[in-house]
C-alpha positions as CSV (number, residue, x, y, z in Angstrom):
1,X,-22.4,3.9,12.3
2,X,-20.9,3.9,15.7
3,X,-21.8,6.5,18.5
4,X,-17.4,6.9,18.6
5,X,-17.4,7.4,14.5
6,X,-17.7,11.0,13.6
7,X,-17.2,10.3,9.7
8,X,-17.7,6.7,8.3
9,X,-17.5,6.6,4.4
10,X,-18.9,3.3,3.1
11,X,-18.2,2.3,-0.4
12,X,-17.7,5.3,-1.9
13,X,-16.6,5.5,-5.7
14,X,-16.1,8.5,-7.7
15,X,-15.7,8.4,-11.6
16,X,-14.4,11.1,-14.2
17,X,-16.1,10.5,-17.9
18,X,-13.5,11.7,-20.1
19,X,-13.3,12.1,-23.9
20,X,-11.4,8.8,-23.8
21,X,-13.2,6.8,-21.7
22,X,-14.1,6.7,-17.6
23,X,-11.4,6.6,-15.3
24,X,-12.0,5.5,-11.9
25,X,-10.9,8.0,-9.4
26,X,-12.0,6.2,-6.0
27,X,-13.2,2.8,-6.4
28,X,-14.9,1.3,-3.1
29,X,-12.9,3.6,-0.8
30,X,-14.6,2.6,3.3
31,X,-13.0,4.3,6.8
32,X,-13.9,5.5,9.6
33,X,-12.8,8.3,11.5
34,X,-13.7,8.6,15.4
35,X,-14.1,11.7,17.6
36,X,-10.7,13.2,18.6
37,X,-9.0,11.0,16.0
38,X,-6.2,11.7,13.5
39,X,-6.3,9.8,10.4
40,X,-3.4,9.2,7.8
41,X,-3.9,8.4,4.6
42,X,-0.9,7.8,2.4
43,X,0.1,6.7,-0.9
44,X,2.1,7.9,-4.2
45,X,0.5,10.3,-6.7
46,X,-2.2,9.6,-8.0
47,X,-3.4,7.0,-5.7
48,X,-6.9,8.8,-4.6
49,X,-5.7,11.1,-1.4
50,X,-6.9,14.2,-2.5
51,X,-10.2,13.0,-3.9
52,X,-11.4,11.3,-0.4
53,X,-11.1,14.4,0.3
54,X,-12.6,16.3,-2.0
55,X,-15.2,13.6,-2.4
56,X,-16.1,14.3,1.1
57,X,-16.5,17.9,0.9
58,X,-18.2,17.7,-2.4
59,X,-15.9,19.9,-4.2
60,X,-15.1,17.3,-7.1
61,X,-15.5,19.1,-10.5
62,X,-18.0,18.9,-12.4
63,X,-17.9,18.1,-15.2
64,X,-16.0,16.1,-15.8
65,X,-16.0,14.1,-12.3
66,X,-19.3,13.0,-10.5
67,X,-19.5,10.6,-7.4
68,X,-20.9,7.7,-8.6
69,X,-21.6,5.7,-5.4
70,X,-21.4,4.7,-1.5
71,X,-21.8,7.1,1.5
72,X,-20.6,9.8,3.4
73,X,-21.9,9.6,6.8
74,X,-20.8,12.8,9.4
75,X,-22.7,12.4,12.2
76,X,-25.1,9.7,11.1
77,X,-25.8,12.3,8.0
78,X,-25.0,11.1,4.7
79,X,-23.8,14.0,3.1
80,X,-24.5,13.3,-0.6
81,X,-28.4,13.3,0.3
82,X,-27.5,17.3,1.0
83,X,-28.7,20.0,-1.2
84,X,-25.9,22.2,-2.7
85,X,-26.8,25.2,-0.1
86,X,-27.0,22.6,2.8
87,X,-23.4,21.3,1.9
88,X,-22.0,24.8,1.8
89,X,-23.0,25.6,5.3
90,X,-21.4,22.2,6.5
91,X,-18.3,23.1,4.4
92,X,-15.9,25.4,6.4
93,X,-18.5,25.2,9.4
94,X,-18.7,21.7,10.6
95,X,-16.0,20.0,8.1
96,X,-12.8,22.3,7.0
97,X,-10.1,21.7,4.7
98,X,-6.0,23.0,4.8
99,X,-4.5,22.6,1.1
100,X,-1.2,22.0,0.5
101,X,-0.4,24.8,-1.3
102,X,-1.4,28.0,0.6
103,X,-0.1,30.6,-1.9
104,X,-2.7,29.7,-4.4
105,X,-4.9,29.0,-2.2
106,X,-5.4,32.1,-0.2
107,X,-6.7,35.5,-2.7
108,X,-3.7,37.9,-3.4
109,X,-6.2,41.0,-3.4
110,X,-7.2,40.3,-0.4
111,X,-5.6,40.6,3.3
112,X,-5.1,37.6,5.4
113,X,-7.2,39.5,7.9
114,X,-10.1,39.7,5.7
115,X,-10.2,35.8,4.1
116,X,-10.4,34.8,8.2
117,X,-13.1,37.3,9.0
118,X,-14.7,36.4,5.5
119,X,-15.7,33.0,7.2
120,X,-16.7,34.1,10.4
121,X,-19.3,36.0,9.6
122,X,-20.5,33.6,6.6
123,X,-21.2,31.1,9.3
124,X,-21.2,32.8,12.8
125,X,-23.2,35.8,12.3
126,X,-21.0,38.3,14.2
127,X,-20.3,41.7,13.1
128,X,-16.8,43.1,11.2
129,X,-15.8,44.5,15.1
130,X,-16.8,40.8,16.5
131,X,-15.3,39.0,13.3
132,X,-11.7,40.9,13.1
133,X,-11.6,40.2,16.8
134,X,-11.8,36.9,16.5
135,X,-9.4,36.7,13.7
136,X,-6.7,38.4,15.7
137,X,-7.5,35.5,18.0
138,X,-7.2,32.7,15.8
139,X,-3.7,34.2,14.7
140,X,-2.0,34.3,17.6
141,X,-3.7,30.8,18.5
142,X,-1.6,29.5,15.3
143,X,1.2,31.0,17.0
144,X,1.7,34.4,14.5
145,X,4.0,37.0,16.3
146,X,1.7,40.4,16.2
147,X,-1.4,39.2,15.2
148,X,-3.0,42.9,15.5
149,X,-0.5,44.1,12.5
150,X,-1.1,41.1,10.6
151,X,-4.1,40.9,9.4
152,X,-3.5,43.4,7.4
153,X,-0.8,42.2,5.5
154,X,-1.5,40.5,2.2
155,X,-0.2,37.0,1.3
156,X,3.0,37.9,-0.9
157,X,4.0,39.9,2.3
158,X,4.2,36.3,4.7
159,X,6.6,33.7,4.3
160,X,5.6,30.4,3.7
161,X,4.9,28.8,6.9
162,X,2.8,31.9,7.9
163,X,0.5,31.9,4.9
164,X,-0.2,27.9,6.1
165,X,-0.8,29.0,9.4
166,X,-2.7,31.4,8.3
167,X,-4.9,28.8,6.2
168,X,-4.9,26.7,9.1
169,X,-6.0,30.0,11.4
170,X,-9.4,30.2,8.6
171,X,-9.9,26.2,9.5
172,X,-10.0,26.9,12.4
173,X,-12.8,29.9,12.4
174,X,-16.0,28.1,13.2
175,X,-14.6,25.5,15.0
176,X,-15.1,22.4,12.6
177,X,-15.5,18.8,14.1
178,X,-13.2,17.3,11.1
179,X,-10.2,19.0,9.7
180,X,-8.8,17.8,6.7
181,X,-5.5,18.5,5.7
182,X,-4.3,17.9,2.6
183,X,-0.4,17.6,2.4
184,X,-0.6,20.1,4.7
185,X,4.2,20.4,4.4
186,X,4.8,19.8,0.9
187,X,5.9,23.3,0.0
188,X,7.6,24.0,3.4
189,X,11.2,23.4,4.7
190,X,11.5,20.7,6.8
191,X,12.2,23.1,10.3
192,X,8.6,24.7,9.1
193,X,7.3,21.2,8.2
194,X,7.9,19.5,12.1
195,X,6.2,23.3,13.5
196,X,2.7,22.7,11.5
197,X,2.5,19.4,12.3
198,X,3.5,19.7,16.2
199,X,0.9,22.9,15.6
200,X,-2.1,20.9,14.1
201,X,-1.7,18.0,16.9
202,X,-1.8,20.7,19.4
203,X,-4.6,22.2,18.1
204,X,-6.3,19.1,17.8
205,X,-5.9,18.1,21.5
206,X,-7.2,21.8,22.4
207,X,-9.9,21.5,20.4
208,X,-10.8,18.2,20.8
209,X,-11.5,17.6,16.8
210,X,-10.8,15.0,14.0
211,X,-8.0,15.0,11.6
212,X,-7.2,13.5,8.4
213,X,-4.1,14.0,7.3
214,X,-3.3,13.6,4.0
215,X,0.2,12.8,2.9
216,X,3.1,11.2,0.9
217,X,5.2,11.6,4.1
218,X,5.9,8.5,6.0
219,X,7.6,10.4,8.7
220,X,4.6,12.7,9.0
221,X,2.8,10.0,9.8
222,X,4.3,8.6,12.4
223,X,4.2,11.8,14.0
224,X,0.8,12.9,13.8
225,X,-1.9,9.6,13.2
226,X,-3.4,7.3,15.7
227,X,-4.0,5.0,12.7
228,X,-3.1,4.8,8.9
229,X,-4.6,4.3,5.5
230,X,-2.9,3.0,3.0
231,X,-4.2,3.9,-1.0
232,X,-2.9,2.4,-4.7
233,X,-4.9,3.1,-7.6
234,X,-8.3,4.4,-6.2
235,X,-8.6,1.4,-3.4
236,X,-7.4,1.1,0.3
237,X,-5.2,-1.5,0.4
238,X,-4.2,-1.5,4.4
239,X,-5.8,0.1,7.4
240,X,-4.4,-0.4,10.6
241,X,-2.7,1.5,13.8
242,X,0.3,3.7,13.3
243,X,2.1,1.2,15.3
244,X,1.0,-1.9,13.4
245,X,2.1,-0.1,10.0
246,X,5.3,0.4,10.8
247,X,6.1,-2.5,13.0
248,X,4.0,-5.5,11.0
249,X,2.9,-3.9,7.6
250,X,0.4,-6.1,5.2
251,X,0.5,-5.2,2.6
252,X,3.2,-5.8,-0.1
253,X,2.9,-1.8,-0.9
254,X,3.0,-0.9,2.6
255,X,5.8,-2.6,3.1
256,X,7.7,-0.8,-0.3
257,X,6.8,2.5,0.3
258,X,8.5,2.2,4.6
259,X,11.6,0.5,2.8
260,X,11.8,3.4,0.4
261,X,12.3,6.0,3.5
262,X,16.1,7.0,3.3
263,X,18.2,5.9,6.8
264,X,20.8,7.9,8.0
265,X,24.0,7.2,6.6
266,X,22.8,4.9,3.4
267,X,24.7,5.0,0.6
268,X,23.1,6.7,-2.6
269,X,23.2,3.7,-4.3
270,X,20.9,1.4,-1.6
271,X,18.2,3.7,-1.9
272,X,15.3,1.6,-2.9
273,X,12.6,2.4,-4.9
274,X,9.5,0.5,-6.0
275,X,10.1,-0.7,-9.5
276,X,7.1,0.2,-12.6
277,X,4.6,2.3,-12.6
278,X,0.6,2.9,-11.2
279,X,-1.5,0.9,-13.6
280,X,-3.8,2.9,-15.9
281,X,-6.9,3.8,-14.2
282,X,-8.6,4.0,-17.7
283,X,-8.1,0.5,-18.2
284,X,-7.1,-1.1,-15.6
285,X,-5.4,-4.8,-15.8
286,X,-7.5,-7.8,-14.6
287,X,-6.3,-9.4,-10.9
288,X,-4.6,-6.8,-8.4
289,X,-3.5,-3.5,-9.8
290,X,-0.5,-4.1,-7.8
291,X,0.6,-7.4,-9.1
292,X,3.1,-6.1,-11.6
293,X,5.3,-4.1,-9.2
294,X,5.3,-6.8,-6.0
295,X,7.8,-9.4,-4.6
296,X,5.0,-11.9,-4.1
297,X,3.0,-11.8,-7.3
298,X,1.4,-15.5,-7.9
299,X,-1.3,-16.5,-10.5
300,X,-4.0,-15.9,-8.4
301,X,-3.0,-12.1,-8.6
302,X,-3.2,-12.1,-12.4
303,X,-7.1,-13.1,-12.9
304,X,-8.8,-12.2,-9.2
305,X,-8.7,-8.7,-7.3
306,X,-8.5,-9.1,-3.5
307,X,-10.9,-8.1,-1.2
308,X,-10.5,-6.3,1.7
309,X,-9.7,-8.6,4.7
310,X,-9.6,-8.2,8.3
311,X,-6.2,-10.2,9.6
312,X,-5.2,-9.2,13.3
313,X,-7.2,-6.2,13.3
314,X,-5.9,-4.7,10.0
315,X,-8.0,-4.6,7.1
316,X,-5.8,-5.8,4.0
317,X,-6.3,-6.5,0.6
318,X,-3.8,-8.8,-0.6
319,X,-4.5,-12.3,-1.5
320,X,-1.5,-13.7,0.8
321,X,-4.1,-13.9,3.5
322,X,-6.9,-15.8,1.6
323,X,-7.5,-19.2,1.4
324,X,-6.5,-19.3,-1.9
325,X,-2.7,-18.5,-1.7
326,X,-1.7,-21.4,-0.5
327,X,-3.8,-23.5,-3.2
């Protein structure tokens, strides 16, 4: 693991054994993430987002989900070695995670005040007086207008950009190294949506921490990462610089799912969308899972699954840059 490399997940696989089988949630999934860098990973539905991340922060349910293999290295640490107390005082300390739904995600019983001072003194120590100070603090560093009166408000009384500032504000209590944000906009307007994200990038710089910033949002992307990872069906398929995916994209899916942003002024009926549907994870077609919805599809697709490549710095796996496309 490099000094630079605050997270580097090598190989990691996680499985859920269901009645009808076992479906493979994450299959070989590797990244790293550096100090002070922000990390997109994109994809549709379904494609494995959400379970990096809550592969990562061992929240994966059980049953019927386990992780089945690979590592999780923070810090040179490999996380799964952890015992479950050891994990929980890394979790919300050292590694913290926004959802992307903050009304069900923050208590209704409890004031906002409280659910930030709740994680303070789990993991600082400091007393109530110490703890609601700081959580006064943290609101009005996620920009909340009277922070004082606010914290004792519940969540049905906020609007829906406050209550994810507000989750962002308890991220933000102990002062993690990584921040994970999952879909952090999804159920916010889009003048809300460009605040968080200008907010979290901020934040980021003033904090000098990690993101990864999980998302089916090209546009937030290309506002927010230094470098992008692109998911199908439980695998990376492309990982490169923000730049390099939207200037030179790889992959045959990376290159589908930029073409399916709207532009201004395009007719309805040129919208393009990416034709079929994400294979069955539960029994998954021989060859590349993404053979039957691409442009380029040749035999070789059909029987072998590509590996991931390094061409010009990106890591790809397609088999258009093997030595076997052209045979």
């Amino acid at each position: 693991m490099s000094d630079s490399n605050l997270l580097s997940v090598k190989n990691l696989s996680t499985s859920f054994f269901l009645s009808d089988g076992v479906l493979k949630a994450l299959d070989g999934v590797s990244f790293d993430i550096s100090r002070g860098e922000t990390l997109g990973v994109v994809g549709e539905s379904g494609c494995g987002k959400s379970m990096t991340a809550l592969s990562i922060m061992s929240l994966v349910p059980n049953p019927p989900g386990r992780i089945v293999g690979g590592e999780i290295l923070f810090e040179g640490n490999d996380l799964r070695k952890l015992s479950g107390k050891q994990m929980k005082s890394v979790r919300g300390n050292d590694i913290a995670m926004i959802f992307q739904e903050p009304m069900t995600s923050l208590n209704p019983v409890f004031t906002v005040g409280h659910q930030i001072m709740e994680s303070i003194i789990l993991h600082q120590n400091l007393s109530r007086k110490e703890a609601k100070d700081n959580a006064i603090e943290l609101l009005e560093l996620v920009k909340i207008p009277l922070a004082k009166e606010r914290i004792y408000e519940y969540p049905h009384q906020l609007s829906g950009g406050m209550r994810q500032r507000v989750m962002i504000a308890i991220a933000l209590a102990c002062n993690p190294k990584l921040l994970i944000c999952d879909e952090p906009t999804t159920a916010l307007d889009v003048t809300v949506q460009a605040q968080i994200i200008t907010l979290i990038n901020q934040l980021r710089k003033k904090l000098n921490m990690s993101v990864m910033m999980i998302t089916h949002d090209m546009g937030v992307i290309n506002k927010s990462a230094d470098r992008v990872m692109v998911m199908y069906a439980g695998k990376v398929v492309e990982l490169s610089s923000v730049g390099e995916i939207f200037n030179n994209p790889k992959h045959p899916y990376t290159e589908a799912l930029l073409k399916s942003i709207p532009k201004i002024h395009q007719p309805k009926d040129e919208l393009y969308t990416i034709e079929g549907m994400v294979p069955d994870l539960m029994s998954p077609t021989p060859g590349c899972l993404f053979a039957d919805r691409c442009d380029y599809t040749k035999a070789v697709c059909r029987v072998k699954s590509p590996e991931l490549i390094e061409k010009d710095n990106v890591k790809v796996r397609c088999h258009r840059y093997s030595d076997e496309w052209d045979n």
